[in-house]
N, C-alpha and C positions, 0 to 999 in steps of 0.2 A: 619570738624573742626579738631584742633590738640589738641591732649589729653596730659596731663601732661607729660605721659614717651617723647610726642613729636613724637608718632605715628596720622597717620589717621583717624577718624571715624565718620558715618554718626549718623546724628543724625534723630528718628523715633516716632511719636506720635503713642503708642501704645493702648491707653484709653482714652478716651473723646476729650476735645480739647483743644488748645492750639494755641497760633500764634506762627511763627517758630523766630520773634523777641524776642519773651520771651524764648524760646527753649535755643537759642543760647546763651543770658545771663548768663540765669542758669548754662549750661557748662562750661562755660567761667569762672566764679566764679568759679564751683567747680574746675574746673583744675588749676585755679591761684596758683602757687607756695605759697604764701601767705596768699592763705585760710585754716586754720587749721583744720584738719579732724580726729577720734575718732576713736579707734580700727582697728581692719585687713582688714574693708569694707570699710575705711575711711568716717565714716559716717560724714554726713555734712547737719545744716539745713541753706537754702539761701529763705529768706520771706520765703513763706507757703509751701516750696519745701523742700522733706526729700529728700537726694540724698545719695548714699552710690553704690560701686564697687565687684563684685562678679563672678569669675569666667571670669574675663577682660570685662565686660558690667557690663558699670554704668549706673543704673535706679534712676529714679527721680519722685516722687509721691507729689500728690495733693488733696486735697479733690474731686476735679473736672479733672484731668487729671494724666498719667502716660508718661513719655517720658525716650526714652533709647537710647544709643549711643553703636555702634557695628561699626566692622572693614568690 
């Protein structure tokens, strides 16, 4: 997927499950120029998805899954 700077990155189910059609949403929103993001993690919640960026991997948690995106 293309991440907001408009670099690369795969996207990884790292905690329970997920379908990679919801995966991709979720990114997709988070990296939208126009989704409004909170402090220096750009914290962001998309439905039951907390997402937030750290050390250039953005993690995305669920009660039921974790999904990350790396270069």
């Amino acid at each position: 997927m293309t991440t907001v700077t408009g670099g690369r990155a795969k996207v990884q189910v790292v905690r329970g499950r997920t379908t990679c059609v919801e995966a991709m949403r979720v990114f997709e929103k988070y990296n939208d120029p126009d989704t409004p993001a909170e402090g220096t993690a750009g914290l962001v919640v998309i439905g039951h998805w907390t997402c937030g960026t750290r050390g250039g991997i953005t993690t995305c948690t669920s009660k039921v899954a974790t999904i990350r995106t790396h270069s």
